[in-house]
C-alpha positions, -999 to +999 in steps of 0.1 A: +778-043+570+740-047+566+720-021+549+681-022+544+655-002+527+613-001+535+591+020+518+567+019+548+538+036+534+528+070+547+514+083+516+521+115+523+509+115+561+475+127+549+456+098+564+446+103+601+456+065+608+484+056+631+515+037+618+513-002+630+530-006+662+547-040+648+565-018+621+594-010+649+596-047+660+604-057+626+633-028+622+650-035+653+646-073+648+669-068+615+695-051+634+710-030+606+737-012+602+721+014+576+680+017+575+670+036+549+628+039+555+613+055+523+580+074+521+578+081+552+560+113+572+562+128+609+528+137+597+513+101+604+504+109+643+525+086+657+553+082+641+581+098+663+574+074+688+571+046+666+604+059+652+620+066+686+613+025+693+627+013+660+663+032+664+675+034+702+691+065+705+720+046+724+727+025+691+716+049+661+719+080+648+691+092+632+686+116+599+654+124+581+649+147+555+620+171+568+602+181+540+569+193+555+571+226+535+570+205+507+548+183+515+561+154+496+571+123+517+604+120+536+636+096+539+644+082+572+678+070+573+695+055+609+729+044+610+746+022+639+768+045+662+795+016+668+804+009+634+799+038+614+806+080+617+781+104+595+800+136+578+776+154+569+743+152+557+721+167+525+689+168+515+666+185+482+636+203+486+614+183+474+582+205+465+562+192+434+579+169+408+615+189+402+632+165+424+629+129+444+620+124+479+662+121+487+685+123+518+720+116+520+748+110+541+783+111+537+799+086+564+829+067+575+834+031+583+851+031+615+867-002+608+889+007+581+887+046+578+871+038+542+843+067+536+816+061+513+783+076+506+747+064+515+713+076+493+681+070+501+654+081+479+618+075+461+615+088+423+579+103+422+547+081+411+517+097+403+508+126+380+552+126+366+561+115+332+591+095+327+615+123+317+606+139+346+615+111+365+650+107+348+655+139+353+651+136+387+672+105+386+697+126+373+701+152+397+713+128+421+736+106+403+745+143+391+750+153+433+772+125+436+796+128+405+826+137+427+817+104+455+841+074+448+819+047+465+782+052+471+750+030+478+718+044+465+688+025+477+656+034+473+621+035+454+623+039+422+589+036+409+597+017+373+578-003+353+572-040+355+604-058+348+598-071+313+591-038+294+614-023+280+602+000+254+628+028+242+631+057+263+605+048+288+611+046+329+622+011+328+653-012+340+667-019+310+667+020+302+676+027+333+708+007+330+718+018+295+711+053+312+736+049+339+762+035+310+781+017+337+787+038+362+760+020+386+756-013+390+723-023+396+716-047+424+676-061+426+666-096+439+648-121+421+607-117+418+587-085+427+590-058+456+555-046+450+519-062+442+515-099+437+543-121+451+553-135+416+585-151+403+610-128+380+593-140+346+561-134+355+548-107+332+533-081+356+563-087+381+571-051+398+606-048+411+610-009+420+631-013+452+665-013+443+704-008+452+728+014+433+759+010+438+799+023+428+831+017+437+817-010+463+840-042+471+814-065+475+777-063+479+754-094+486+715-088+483+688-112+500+655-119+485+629-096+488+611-099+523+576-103+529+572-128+561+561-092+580+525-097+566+522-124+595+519-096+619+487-084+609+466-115+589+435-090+588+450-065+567+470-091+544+443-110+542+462-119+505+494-138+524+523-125+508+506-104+480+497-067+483+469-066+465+442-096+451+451-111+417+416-087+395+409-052+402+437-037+419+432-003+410+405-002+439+412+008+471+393-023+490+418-046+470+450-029+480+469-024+517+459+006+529+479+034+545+501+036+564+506-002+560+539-017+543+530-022+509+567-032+494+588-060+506+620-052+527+653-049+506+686-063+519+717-067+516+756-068+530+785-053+520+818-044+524+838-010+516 
């Protein structure tokens, strides 16, 4: 099966500006099985019909986690109707910094009977520290203690791949934090910023796969060719903000336009 996650951007749904109409064309060009769209908001004033033209309601079902009374971003998660059946779903409040933009579905491959467990989620960025974002890590690899195969995918909001200082929000904490019972699955380069290869020292990775008790699981490079759709506002190519003073808005994408790559993969269960 193929399973893809998109943090597409909505910063909270604040913004006035209408989602780009392109954004469906590249979902339903991908054809997944699982779509897992993080930060996300029905607040951005188009976005149920840009939604509605992404997942045709004769192929998807579709699940979001509604979290207007917290007014924190959403997950959107659509799964294809032929191959797979959806249990249940579950969702945390998601009010403040207590816990992660999250949604989940328990489902059932239709194929094989084999039932498994799909996360999507986005740890918290701005005004958190990092044990408040392992905390919120850890209420739901806590959630799922119970599940015997599960694919988290997700946001995760760490640092740039070649820190690693003790005890900080980073991969190689956040490994030794899961002592094995995740495997981490993150392709090669960065998911965020400047397009830049794996050892580059300010490469951002922070869209990831977690995953258990999962036969096989193949992940793609990270995909950026959807910055062709719109050369005025990626007016960088393939990098999401210029190379000297990112922290300003004029140098970065602005809402609500994809600002991470698309992360892929297939697997089996």
């Amino acid at each position: 099966m193929k399973i893809i996650e998109w943090n597409i951007n909505h910063r909270l749904g604040y913004s006035k500006a209408k989602m780009p109409e392109w954004v469906a064309d590249v979902i339903r060009k991908k054809d997944a099985d699982i779509v897992i769209l993080t930060e996300c908001s029905n607040r951005v004033p188009n976005w149920k019909i840009e939604k509605d033209k992404a997942f045709d309601s004769n192929k998807y079902l579709v699940f979001t986690s509604n979290n207007n009374q917290g007014k924190q971003n959403d997950v959107t998660i659509a799964i294809k109707k032929q191959k797979i059946e959806v249990l249940y779903s579950k969702s945390f409040f998601s009010d403040g910094y207590n816990a992660p933009d999250h949604l989940q579905l328990k489902c059932r491959c239709k194929e094989n009977n084999q039932e498994f467990t799909v996360v999507g989620m986005r740890i918290h960025a701005m005004k958190i520290s990092d044990k408040q974002k392992y905390k919120q890590f850890d209420m739901v690899i806590n959630e799922l203690k119970e599940e015997r195969k599960v694919i988290i995918a997700g946001d995760f909001n760490n640092n740039r791949r070649n820190y690693c200082e003790k005890d900080k929000w980073n991969l190689k904490e956040i490994d030794e934090h899961l002592n094995g019972e995740y495997i981490r699955i993150t392709p090669e380069g960065a998911s965020i910023y400047r397009d830049v290869d794996t050892k580059d020292a300010h490469c951002f990775a922070e869209d990831h796969f977690f995953v258990k008790g999962i036969k096989d699981i193949a992940v793609k490079p990270y995909d950026r060719t959807f910055v062709d759709k719109d050369k005025a506002i990626y007016k960088w190519g393939t990098d999401f903000q210029t190379r000297y003073g990112w922290e300003k808005s004029e140098n970065q994408i602005s809402d609500p336009y994809p600002d991470h790559a698309i992360l892929e993969a297939e697997f089996i269960v």
